[in-house]
C-alpha positions as CSV (number, residue, x, y, z in Angstrom):
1,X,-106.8,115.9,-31.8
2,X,-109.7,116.8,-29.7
3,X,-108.4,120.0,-28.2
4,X,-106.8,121.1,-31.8
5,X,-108.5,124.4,-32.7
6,X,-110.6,124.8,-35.6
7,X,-110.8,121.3,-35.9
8,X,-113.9,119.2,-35.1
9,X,-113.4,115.1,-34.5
10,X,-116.7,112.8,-35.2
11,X,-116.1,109.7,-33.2
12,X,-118.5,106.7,-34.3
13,X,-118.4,103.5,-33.2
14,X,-117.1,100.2,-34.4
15,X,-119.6,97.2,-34.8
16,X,-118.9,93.3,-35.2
17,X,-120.9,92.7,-39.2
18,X,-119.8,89.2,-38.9
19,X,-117.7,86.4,-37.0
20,X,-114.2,86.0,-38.5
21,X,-113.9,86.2,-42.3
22,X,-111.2,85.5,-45.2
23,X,-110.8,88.1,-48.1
24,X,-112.9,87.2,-51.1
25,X,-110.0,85.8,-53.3
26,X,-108.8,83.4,-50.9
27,X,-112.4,82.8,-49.7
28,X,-113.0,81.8,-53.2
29,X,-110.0,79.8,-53.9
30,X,-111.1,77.8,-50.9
31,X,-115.0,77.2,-51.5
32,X,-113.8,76.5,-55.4
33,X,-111.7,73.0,-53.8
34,X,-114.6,72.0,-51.2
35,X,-115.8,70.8,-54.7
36,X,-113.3,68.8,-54.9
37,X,-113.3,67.5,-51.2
38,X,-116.9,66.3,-52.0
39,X,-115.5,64.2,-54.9
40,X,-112.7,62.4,-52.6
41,X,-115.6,61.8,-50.2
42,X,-117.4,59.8,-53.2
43,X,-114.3,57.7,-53.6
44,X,-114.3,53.9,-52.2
45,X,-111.7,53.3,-49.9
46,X,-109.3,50.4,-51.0
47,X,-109.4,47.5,-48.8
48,X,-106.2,48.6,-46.7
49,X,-108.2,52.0,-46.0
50,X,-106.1,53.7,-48.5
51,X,-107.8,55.8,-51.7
52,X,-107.1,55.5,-55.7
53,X,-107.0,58.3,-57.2
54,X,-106.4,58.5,-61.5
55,X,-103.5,60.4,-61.9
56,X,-105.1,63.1,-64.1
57,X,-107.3,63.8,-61.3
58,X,-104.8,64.0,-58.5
59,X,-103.0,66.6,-60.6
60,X,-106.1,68.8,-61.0
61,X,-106.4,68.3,-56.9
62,X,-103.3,69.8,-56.5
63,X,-103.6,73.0,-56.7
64,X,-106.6,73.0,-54.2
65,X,-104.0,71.8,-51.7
66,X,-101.9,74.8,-52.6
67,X,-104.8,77.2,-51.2
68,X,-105.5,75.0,-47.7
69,X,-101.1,74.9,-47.5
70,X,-101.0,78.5,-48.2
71,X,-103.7,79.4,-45.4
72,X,-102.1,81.8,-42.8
73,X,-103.6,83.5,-40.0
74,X,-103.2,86.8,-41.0
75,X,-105.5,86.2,-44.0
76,X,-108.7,85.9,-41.6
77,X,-109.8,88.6,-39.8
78,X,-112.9,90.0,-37.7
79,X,-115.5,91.9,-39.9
80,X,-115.6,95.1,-38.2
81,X,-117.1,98.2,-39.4
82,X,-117.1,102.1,-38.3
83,X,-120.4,103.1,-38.1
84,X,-122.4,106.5,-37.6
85,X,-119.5,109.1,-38.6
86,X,-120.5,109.8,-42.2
87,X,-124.1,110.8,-40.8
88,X,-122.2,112.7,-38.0
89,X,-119.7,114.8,-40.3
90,X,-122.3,115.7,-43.0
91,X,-124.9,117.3,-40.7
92,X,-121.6,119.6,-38.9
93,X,-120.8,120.0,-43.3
94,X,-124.5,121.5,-44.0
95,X,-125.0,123.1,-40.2
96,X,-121.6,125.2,-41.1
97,X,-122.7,125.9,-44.5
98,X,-125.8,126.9,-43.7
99,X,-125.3,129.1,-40.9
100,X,-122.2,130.6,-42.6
101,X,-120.0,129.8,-39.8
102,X,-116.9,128.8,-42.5
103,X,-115.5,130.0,-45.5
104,X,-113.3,126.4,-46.5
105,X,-114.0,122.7,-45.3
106,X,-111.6,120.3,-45.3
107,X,-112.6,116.9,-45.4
108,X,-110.7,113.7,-44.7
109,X,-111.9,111.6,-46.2
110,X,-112.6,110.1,-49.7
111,X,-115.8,108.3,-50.0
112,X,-118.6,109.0,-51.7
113,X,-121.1,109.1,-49.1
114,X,-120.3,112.6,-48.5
115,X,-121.2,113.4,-52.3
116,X,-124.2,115.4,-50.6
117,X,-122.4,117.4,-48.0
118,X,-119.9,118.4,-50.7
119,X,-122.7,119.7,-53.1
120,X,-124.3,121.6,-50.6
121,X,-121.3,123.3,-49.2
122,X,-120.3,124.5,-53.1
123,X,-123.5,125.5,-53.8
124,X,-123.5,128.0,-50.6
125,X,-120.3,128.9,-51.5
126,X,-118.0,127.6,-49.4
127,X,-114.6,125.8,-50.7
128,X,-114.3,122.2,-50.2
129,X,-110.9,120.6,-50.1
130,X,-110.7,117.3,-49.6
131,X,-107.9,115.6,-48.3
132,X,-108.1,111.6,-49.2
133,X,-104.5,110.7,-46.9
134,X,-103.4,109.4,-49.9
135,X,-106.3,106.8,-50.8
136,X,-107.8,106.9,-53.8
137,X,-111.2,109.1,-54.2
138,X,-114.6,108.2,-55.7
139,X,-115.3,109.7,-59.0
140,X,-118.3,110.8,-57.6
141,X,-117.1,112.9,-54.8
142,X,-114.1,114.6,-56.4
143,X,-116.6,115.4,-59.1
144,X,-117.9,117.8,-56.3
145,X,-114.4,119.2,-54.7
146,X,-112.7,122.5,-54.7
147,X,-109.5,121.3,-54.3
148,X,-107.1,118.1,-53.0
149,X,-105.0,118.8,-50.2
150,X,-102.4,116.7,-48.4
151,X,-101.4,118.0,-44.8
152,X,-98.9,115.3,-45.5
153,X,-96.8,114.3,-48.2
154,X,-95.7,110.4,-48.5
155,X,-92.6,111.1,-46.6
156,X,-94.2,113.5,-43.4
157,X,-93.6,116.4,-45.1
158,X,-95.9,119.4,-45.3
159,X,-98.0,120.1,-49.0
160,X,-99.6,123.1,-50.6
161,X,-103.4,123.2,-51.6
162,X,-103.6,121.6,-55.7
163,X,-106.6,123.4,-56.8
164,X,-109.2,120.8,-59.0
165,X,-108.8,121.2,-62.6
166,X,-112.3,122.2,-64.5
């Protein structure tokens, strides 16, 4: 992509936020039934080493073993994160639009950090298209858009420009 013309590529770099993490509903689901391991702790053990447990309160246990059972690697992950490209790709958005370099923009992208790139580029002028890849696109951002474009339709195929309703 580097050597594509009229087309700039902002590398940034990736950095480790934390150790290995779960996603927050399973994350949840498991912290919920350490509660519960704290009450089986409490419990006496039975002379034989084995544990009681009223039969109510092994039913409400239950599903708590669901979630540990249900545990698959796949669910944890490293917490990376891409940082430095925003910054990157919103000074080349106002140091085209400001020098007059560029009549469109096309960004890919669809967060809303670029809310301030965007509003400087329309207010010079210059058409912004944005083209999310098919994610969805802050209500901020496309608040401050030309245009959504797809180079790529679901399928692979080529799209045409959709100009932004007013």
């Amino acid at each position: 992509m580097k050597k594509e013309r009229n087309l700039a590529l902002r590398l940034g770099y990736v950095s480790k936020i934390n150790d290995w993490t779960l996603s927050g509903d399973i994350l949840k689901k498991l912290l919920r039934s350490a509660n519960n391991m704290k009450y089986l702790r409490s419990l006496e053990p039975n002379a034989d080493g084995s544990i009681t447990i009223p039969r109510d309160e092994y039913e409400a246990l239950l599903p708590n073993l669901d979630y540990w059972q249900q545990l698959e690697d796949w669910m944890v992950k490293m917490d990376l994160r891409q940082k430095g490209v925003d910054m990157r790709i919103g000074l080349d958005i106002a140091s085209l639009t400001l020098k007059k370099l560029v009549k469109t923009i096309v960004l890919v992208a669809g967060d809303s950090d670029f809310v301030p790139a965007a509003k400087l580029a329309r207010r010079e002028g210059i058409q912004f298209i944005l083209d999310p890849l098919w994610q969805s696109v802050s209500d901020d951002l496309f608040e401050h858009i030309d245009g959504l474009h797809s180079g790529l339709s679901k399928r692979g195929n080529r799209r045409t420009v959709r100009p932004r309703r007013s």
